[in-house]
mmCIF file of the N, C-alpha and C atoms, coordinates in Angstrom:
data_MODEL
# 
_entry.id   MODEL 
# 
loop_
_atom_site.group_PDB 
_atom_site.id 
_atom_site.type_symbol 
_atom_site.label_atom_id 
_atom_site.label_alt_id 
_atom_site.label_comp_id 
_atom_site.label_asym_id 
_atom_site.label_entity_id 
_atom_site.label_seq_id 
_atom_site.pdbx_PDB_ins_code 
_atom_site.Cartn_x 
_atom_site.Cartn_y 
_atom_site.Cartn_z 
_atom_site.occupancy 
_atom_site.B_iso_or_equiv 
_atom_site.pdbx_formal_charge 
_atom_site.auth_seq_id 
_atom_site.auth_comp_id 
_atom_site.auth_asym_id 
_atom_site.auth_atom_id 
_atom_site.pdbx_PDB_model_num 
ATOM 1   N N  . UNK A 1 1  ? 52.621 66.463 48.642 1.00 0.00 ? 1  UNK A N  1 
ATOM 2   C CA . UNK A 1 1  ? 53.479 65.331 48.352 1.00 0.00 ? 1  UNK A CA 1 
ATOM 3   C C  . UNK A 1 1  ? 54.561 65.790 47.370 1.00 0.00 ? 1  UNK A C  1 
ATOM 4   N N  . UNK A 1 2  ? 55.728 65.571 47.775 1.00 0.00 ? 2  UNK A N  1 
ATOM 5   C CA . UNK A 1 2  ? 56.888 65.748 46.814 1.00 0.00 ? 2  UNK A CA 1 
ATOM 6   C C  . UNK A 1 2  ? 56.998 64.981 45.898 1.00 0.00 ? 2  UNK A C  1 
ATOM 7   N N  . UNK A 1 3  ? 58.052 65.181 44.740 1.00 0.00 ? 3  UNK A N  1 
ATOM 8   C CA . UNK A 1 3  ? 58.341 64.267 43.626 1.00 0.00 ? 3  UNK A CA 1 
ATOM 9   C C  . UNK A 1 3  ? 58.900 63.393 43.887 1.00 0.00 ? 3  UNK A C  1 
ATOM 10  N N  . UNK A 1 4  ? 59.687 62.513 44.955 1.00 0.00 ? 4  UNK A N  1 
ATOM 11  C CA . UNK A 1 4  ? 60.327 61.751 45.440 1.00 0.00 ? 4  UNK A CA 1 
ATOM 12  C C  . UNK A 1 4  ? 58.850 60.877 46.065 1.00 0.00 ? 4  UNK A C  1 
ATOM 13  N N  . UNK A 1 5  ? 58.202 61.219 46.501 1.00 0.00 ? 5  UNK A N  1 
ATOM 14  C CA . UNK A 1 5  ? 57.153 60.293 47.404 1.00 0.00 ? 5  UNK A CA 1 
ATOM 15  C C  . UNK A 1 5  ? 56.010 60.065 46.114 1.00 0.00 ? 5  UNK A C  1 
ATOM 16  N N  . UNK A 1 6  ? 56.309 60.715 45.516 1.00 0.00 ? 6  UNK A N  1 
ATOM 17  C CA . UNK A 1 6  ? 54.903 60.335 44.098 1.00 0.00 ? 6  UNK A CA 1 
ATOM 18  C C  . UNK A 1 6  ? 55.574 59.630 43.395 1.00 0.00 ? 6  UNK A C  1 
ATOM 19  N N  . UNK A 1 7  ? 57.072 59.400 42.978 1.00 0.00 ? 7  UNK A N  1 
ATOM 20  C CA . UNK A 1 7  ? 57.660 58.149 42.091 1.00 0.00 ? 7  UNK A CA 1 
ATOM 21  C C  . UNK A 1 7  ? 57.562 57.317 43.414 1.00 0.00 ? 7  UNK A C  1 
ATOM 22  N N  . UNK A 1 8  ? 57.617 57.314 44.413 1.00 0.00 ? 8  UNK A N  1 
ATOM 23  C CA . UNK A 1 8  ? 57.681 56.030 45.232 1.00 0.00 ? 8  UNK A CA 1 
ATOM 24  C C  . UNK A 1 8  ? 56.146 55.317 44.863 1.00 0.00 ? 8  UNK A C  1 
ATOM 25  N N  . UNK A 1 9  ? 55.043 56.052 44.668 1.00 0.00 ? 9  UNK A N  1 
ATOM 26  C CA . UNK A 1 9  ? 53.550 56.104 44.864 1.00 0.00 ? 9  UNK A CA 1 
ATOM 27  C C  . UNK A 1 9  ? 53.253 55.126 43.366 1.00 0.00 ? 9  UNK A C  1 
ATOM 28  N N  . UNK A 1 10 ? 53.920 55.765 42.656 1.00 0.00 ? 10 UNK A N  1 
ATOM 29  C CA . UNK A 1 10 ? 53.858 55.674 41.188 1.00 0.00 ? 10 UNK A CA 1 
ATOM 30  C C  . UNK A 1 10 ? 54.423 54.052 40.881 1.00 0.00 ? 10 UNK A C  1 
ATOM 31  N N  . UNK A 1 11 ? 55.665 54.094 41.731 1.00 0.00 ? 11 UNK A N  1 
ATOM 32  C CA . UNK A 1 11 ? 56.581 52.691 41.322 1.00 0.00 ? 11 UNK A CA 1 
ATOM 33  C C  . UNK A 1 11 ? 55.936 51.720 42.075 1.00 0.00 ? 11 UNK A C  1 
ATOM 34  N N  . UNK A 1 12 ? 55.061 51.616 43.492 1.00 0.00 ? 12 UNK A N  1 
ATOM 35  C CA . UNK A 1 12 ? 54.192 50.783 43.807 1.00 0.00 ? 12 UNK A CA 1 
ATOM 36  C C  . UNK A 1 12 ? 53.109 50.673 43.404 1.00 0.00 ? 12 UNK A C  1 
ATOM 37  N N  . UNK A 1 13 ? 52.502 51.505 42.850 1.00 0.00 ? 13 UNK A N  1 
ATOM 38  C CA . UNK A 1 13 ? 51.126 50.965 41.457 1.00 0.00 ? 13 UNK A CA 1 
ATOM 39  C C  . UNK A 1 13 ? 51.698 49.827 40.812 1.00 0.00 ? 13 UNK A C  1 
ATOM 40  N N  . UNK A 1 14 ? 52.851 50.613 40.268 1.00 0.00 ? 14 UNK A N  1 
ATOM 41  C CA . UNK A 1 14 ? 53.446 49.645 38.816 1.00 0.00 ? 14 UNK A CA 1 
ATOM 42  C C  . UNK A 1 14 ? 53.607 48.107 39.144 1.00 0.00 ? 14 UNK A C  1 
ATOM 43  N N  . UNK A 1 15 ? 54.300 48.162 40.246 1.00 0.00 ? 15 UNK A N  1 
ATOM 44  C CA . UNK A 1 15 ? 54.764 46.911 40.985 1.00 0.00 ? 15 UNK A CA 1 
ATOM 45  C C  . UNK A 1 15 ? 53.864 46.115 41.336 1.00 0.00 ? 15 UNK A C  1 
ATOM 46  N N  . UNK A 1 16 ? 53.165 46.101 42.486 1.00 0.00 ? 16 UNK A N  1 
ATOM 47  C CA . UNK A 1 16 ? 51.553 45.512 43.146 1.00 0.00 ? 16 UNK A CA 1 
ATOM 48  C C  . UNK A 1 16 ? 50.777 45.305 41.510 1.00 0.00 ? 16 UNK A C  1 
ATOM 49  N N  . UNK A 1 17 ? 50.320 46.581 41.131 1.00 0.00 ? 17 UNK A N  1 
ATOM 50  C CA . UNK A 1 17 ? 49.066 46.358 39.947 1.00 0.00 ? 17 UNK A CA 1 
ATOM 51  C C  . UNK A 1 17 ? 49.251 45.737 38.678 1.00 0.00 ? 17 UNK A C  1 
ATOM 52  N N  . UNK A 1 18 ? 50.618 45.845 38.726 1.00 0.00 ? 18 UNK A N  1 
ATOM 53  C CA . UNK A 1 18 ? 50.874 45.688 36.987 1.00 0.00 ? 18 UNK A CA 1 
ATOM 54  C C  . UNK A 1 18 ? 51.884 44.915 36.815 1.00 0.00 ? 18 UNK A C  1 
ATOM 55  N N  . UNK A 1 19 ? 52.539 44.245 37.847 1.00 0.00 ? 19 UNK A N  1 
ATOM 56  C CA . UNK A 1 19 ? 53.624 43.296 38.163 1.00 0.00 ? 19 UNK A CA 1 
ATOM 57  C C  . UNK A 1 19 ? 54.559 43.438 37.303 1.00 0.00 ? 19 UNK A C  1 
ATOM 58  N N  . UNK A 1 20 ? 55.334 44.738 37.366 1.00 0.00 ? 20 UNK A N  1 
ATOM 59  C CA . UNK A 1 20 ? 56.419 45.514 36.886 1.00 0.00 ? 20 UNK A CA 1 
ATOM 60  C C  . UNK A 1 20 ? 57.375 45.777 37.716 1.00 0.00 ? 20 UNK A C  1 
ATOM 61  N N  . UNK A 1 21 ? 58.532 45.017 37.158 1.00 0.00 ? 21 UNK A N  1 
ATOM 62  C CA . UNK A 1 21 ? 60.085 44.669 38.299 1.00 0.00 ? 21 UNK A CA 1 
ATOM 63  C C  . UNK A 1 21 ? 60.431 46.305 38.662 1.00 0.00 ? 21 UNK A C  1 
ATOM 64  N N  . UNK A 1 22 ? 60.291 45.843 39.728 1.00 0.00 ? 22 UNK A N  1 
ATOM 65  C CA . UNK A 1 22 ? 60.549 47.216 40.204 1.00 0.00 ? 22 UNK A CA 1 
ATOM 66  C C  . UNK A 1 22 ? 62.183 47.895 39.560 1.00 0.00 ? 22 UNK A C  1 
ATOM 67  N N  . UNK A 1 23 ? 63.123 47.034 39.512 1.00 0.00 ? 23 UNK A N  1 
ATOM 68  C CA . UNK A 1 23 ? 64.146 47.387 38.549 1.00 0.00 ? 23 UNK A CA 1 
ATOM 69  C C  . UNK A 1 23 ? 64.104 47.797 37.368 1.00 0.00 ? 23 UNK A C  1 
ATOM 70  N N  . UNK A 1 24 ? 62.933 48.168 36.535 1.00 0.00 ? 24 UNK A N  1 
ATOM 71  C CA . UNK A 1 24 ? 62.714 48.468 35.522 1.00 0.00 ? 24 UNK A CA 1 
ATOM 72  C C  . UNK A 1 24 ? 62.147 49.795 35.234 1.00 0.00 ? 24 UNK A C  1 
ATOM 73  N N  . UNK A 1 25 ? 61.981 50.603 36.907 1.00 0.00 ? 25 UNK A N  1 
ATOM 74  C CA . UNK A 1 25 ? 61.055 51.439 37.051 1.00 0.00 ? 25 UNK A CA 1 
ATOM 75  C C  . UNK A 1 25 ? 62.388 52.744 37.215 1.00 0.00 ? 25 UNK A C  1 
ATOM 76  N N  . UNK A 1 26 ? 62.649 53.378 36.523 1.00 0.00 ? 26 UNK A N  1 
ATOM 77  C CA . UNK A 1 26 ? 63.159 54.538 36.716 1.00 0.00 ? 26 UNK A CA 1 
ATOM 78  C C  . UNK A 1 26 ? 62.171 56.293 35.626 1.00 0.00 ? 26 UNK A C  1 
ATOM 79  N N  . UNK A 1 27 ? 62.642 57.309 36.005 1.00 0.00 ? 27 UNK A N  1 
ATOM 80  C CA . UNK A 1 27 ? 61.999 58.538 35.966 1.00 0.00 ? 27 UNK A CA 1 
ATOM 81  C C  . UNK A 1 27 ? 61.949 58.118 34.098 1.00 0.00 ? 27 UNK A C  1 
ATOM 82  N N  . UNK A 1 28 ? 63.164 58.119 33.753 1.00 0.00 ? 28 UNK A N  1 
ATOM 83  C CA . UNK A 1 28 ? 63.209 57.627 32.385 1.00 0.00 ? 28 UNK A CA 1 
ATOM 84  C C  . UNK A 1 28 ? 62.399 56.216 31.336 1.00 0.00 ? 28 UNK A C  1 
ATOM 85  N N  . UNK A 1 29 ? 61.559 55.621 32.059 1.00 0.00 ? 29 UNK A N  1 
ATOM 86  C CA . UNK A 1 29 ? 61.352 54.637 31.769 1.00 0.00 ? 29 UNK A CA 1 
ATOM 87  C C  . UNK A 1 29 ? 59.871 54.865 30.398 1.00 0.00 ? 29 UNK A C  1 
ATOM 88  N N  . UNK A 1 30 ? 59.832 54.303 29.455 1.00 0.00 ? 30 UNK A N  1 
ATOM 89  C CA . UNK A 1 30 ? 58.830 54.696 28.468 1.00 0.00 ? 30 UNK A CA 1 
ATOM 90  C C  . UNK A 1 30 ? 57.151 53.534 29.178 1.00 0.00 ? 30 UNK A C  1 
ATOM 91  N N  . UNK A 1 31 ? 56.376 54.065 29.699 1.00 0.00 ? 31 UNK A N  1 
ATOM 92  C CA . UNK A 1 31 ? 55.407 53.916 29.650 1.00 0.00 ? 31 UNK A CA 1 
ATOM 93  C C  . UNK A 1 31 ? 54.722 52.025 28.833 1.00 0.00 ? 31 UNK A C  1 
ATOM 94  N N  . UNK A 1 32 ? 54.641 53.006 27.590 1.00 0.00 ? 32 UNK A N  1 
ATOM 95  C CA . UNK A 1 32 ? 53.832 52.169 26.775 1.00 0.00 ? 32 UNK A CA 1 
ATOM 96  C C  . UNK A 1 32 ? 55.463 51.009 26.175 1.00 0.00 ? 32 UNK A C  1 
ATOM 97  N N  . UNK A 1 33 ? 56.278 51.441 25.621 1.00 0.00 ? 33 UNK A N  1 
ATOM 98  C CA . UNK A 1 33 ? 56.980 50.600 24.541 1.00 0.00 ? 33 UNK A CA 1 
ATOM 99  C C  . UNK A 1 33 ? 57.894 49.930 25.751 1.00 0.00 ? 33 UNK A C  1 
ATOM 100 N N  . UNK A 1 34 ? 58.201 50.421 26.827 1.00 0.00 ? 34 UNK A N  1 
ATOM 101 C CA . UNK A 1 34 ? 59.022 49.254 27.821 1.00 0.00 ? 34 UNK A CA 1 
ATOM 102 C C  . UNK A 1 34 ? 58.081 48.789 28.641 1.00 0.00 ? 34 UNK A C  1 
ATOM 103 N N  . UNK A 1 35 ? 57.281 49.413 29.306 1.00 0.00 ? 35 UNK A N  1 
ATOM 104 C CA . UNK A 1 35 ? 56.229 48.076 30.414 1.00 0.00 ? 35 UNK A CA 1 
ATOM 105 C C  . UNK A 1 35 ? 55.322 48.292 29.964 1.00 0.00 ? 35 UNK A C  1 
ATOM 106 N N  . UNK A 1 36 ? 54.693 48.585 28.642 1.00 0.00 ? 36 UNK A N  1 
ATOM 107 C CA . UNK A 1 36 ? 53.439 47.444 28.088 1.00 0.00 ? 36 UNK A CA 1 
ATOM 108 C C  . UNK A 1 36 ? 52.506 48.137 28.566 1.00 0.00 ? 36 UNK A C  1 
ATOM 109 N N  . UNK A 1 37 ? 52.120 49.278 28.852 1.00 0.00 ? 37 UNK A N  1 
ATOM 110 C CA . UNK A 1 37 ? 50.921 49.532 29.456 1.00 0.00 ? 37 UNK A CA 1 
ATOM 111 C C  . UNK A 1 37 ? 50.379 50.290 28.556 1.00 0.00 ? 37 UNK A C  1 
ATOM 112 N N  . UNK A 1 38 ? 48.830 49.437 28.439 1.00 0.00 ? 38 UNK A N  1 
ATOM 113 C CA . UNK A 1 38 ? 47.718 50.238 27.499 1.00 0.00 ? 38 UNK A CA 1 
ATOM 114 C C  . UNK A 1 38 ? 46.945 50.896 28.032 1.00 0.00 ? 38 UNK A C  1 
ATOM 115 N N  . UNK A 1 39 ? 45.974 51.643 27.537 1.00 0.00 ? 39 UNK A N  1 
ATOM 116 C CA . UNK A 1 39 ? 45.239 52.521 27.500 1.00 0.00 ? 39 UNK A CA 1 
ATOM 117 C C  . UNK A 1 39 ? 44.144 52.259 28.721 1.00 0.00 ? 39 UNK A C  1 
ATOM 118 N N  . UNK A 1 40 ? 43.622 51.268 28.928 1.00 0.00 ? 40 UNK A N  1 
ATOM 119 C CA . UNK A 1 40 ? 43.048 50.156 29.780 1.00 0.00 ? 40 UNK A CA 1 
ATOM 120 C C  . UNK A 1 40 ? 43.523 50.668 31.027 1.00 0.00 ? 40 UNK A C  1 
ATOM 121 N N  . UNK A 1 41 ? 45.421 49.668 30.881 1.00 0.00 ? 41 UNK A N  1 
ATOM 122 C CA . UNK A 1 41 ? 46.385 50.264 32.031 1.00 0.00 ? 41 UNK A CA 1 
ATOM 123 C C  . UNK A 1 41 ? 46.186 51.381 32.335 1.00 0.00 ? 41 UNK A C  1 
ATOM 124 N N  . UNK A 1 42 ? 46.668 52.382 31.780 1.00 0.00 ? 42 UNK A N  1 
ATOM 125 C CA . UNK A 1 42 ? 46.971 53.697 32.060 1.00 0.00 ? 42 UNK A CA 1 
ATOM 126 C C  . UNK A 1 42 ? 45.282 54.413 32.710 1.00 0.00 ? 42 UNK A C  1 
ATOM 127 N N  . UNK A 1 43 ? 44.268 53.874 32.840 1.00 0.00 ? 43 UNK A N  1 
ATOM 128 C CA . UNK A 1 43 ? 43.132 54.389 33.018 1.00 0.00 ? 43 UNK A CA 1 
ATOM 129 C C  . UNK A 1 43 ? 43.387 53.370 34.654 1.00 0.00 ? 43 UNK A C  1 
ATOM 130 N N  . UNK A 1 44 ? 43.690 52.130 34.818 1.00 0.00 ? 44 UNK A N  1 
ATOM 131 C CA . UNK A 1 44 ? 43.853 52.192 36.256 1.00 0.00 ? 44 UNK A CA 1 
ATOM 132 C C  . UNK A 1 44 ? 45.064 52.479 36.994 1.00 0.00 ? 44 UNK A C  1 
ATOM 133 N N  . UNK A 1 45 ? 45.963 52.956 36.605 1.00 0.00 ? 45 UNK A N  1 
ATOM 134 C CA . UNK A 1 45 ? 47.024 53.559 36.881 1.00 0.00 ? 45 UNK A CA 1 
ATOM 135 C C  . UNK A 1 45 ? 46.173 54.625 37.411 1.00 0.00 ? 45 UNK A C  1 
ATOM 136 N N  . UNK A 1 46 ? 45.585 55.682 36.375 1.00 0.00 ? 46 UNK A N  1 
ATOM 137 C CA . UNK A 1 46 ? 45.465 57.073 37.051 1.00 0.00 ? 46 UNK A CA 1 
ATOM 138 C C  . UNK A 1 46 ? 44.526 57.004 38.265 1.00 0.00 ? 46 UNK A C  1 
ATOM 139 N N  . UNK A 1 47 ? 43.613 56.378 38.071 1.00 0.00 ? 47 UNK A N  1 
ATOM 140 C CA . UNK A 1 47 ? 42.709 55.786 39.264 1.00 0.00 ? 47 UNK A CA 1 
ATOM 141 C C  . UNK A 1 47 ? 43.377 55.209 40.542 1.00 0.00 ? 47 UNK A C  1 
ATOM 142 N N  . UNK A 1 48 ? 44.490 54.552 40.646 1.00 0.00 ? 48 UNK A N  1 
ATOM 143 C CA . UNK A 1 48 ? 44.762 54.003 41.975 1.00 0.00 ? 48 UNK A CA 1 
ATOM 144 C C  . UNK A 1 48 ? 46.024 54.940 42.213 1.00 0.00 ? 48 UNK A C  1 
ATOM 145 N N  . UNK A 1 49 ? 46.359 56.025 41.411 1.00 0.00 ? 49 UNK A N  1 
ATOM 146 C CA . UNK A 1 49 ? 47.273 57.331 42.026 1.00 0.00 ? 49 UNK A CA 1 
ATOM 147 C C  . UNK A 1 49 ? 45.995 58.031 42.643 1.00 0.00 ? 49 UNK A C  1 
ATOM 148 N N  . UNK A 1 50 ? 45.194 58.374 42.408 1.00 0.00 ? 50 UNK A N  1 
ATOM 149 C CA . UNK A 1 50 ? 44.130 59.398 42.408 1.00 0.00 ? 50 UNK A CA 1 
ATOM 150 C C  . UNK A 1 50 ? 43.786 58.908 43.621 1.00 0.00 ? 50 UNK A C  1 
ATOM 151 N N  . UNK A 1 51 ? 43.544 57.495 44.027 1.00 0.00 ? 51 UNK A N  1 
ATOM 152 C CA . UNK A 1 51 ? 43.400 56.823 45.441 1.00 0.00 ? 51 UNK A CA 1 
ATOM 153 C C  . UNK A 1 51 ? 44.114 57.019 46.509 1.00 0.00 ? 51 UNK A C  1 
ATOM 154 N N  . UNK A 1 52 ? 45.839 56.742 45.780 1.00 0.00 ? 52 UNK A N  1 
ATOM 155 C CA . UNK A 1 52 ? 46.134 56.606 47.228 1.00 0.00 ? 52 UNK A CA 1 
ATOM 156 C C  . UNK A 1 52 ? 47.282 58.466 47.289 1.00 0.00 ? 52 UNK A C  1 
ATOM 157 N N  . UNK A 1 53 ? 47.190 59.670 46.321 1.00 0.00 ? 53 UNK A N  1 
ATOM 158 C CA . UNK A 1 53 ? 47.727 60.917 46.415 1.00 0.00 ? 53 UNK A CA 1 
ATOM 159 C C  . UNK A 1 53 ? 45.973 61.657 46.668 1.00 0.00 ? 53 UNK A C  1 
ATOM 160 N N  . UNK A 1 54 ? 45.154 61.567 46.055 1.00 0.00 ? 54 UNK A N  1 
ATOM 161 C CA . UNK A 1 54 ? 44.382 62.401 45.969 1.00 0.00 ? 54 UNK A CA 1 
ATOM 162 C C  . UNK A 1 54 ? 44.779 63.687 44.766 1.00 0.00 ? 54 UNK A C  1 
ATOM 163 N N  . UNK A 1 55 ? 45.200 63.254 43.697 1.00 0.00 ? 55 UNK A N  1 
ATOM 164 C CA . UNK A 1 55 ? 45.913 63.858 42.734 1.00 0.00 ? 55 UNK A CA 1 
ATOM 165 C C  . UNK A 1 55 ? 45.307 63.388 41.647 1.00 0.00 ? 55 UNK A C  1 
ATOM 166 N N  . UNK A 1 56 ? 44.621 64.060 40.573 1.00 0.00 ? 56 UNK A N  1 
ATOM 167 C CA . UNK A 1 56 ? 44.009 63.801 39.253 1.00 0.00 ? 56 UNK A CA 1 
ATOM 168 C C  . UNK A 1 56 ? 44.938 64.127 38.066 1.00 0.00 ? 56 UNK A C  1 
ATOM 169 N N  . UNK A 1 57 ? 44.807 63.369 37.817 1.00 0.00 ? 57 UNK A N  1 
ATOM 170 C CA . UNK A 1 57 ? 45.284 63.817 35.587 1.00 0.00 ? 57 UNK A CA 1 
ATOM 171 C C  . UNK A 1 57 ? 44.051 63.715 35.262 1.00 0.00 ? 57 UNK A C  1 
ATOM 172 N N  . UNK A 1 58 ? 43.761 64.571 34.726 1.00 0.00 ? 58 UNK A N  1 
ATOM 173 C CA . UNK A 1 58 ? 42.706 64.202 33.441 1.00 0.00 ? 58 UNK A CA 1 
ATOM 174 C C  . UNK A 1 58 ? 43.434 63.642 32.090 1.00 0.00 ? 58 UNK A C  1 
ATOM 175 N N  . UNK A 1 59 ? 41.881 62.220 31.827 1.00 0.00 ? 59 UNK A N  1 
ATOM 176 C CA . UNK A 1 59 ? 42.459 61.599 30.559 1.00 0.00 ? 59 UNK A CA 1 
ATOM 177 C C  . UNK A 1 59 ? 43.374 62.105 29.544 1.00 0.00 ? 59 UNK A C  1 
ATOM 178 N N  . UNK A 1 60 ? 42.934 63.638 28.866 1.00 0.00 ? 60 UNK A N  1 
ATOM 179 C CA . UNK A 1 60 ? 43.319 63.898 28.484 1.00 0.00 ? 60 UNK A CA 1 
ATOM 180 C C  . UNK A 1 60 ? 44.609 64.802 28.310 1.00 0.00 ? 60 UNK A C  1 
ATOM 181 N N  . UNK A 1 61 ? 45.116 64.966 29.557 1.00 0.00 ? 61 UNK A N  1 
ATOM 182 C CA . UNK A 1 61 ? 46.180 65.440 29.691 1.00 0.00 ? 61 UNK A CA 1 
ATOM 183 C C  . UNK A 1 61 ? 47.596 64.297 29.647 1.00 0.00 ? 61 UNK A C  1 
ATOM 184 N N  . UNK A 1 62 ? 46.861 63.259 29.909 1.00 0.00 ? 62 UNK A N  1 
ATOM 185 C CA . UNK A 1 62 ? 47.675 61.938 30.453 1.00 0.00 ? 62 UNK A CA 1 
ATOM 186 C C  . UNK A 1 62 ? 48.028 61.382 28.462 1.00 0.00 ? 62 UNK A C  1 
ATOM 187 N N  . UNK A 1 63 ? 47.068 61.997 27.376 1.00 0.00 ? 63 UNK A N  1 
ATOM 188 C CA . UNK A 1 63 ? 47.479 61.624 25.856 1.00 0.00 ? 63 UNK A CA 1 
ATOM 189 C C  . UNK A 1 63 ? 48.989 61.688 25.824 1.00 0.00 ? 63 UNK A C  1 
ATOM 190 N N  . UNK A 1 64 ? 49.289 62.599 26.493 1.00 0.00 ? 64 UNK A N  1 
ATOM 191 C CA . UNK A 1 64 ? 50.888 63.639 26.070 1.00 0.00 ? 64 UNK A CA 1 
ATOM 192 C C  . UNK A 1 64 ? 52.168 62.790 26.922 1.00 0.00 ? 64 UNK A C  1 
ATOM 193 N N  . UNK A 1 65 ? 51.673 61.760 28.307 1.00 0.00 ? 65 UNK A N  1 
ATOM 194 C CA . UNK A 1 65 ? 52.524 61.131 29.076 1.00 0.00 ? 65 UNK A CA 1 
ATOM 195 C C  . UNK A 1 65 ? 53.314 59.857 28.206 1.00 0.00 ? 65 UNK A C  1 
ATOM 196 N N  . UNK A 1 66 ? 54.413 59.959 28.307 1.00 0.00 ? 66 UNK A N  1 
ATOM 197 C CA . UNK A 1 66 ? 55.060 58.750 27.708 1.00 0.00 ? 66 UNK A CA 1 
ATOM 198 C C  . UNK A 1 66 ? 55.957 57.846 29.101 1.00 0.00 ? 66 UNK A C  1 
ATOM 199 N N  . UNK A 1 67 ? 56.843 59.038 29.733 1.00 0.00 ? 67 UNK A N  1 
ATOM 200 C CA . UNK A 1 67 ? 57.479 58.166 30.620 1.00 0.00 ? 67 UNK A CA 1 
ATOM 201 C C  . UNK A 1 67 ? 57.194 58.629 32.109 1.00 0.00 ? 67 UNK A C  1 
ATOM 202 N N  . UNK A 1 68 ? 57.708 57.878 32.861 1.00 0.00 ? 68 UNK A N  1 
ATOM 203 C CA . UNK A 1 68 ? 57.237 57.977 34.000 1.00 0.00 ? 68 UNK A CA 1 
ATOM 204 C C  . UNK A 1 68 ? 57.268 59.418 34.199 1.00 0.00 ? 68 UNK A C  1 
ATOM 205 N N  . UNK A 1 69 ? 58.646 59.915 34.146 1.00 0.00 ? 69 UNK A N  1 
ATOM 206 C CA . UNK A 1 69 ? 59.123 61.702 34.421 1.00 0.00 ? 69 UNK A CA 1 
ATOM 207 C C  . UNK A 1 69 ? 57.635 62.097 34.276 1.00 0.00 ? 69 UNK A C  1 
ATOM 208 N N  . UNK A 1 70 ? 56.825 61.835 32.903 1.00 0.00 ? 70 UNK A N  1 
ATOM 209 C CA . UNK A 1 70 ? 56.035 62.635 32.490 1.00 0.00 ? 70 UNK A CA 1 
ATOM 210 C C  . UNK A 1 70 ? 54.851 62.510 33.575 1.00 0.00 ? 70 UNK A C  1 
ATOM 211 N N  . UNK A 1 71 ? 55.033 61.265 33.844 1.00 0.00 ? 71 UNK A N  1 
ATOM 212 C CA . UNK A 1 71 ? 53.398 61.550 35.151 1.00 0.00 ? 71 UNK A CA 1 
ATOM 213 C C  . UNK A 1 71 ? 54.100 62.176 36.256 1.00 0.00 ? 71 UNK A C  1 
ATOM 214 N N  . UNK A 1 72 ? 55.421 62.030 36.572 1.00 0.00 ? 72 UNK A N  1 
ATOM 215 C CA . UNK A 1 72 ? 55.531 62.874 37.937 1.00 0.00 ? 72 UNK A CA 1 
ATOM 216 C C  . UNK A 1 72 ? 54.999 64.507 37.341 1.00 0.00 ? 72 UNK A C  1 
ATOM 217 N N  . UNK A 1 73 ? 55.614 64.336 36.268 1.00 0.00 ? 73 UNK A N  1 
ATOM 218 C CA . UNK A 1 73 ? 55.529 65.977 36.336 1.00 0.00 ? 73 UNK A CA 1 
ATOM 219 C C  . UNK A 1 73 ? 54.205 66.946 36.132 1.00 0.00 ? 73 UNK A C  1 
ATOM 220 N N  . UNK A 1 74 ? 53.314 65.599 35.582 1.00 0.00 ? 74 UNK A N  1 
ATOM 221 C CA . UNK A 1 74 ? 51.810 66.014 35.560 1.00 0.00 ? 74 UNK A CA 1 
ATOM 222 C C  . UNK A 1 74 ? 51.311 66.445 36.807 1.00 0.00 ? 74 UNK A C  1 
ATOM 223 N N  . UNK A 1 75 ? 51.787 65.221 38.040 1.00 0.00 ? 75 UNK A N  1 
ATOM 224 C CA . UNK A 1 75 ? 51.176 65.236 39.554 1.00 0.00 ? 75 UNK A CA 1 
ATOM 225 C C  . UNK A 1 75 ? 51.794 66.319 40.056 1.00 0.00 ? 75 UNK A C  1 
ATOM 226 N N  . UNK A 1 76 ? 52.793 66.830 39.613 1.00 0.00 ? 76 UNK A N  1 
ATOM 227 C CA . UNK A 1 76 ? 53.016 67.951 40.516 1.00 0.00 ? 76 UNK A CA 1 
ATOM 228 C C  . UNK A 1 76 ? 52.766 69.372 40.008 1.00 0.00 ? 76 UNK A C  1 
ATOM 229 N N  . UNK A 1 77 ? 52.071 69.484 38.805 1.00 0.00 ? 77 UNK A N  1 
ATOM 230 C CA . UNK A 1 77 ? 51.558 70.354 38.368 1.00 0.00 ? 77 UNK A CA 1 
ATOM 231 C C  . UNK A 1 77 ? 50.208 70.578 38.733 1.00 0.00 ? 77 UNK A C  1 
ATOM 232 N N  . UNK A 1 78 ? 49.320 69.353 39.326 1.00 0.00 ? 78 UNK A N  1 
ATOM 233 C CA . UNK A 1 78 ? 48.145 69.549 39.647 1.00 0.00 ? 78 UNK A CA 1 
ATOM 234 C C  . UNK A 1 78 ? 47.791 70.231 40.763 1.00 0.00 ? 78 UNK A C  1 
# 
C-alpha cells in the first residue's frame, strides 16, 4: 500500500470512527491539539488501521506520532 492509499485509509478511520470533518484532515494536521484524539483514540485508531492495511505501530512507537504525516510515515516504515 502506498502513502496516498494509507492517508486515504487513515482519513476514513478519522471520519467514520471519530467523526472528524474530513476537511480538517490534511498530512499536516496535529493529532492530539486539533482533532482531540486521546490516548483511548489513538489505541483504536491503530487497531482499525491494523484491520483494514494489515500494518502495525507498536504503542510505543506511536508515543513519538503527533500529526497525521507522522502515522503515514510510521506505516510505511513497517
Amino acid at each position: 500500500m502506498d502513502r496516498e492509499a494509507l492517508f486515504t485509509v487513515v482519513k476514513r478511520v478519522l471520519v467514520e470512527q471519530f467523526e472528524v470533518d474530513e476537511q480538517r484532515i490534511t498530512v499536516d494536521t496535529q493529532l492530539y491539539d486539533e482533532l482531540d484524539i486521546d490516548s483511548i483514540d489513538a489505541v483504536d485508531l491503530l487497531v482499525r488501521i491494523k484491520e483494514l492495511t494489515g500494518k502495525k505501530i507498536l504503542p510505543e512507537d506511536f508515543q513519538e506520532v503527533r500529526t497525521i504525516g507522522d502515522v503515514l510515515n510510521r506505516l510505511t516504515n513497517v
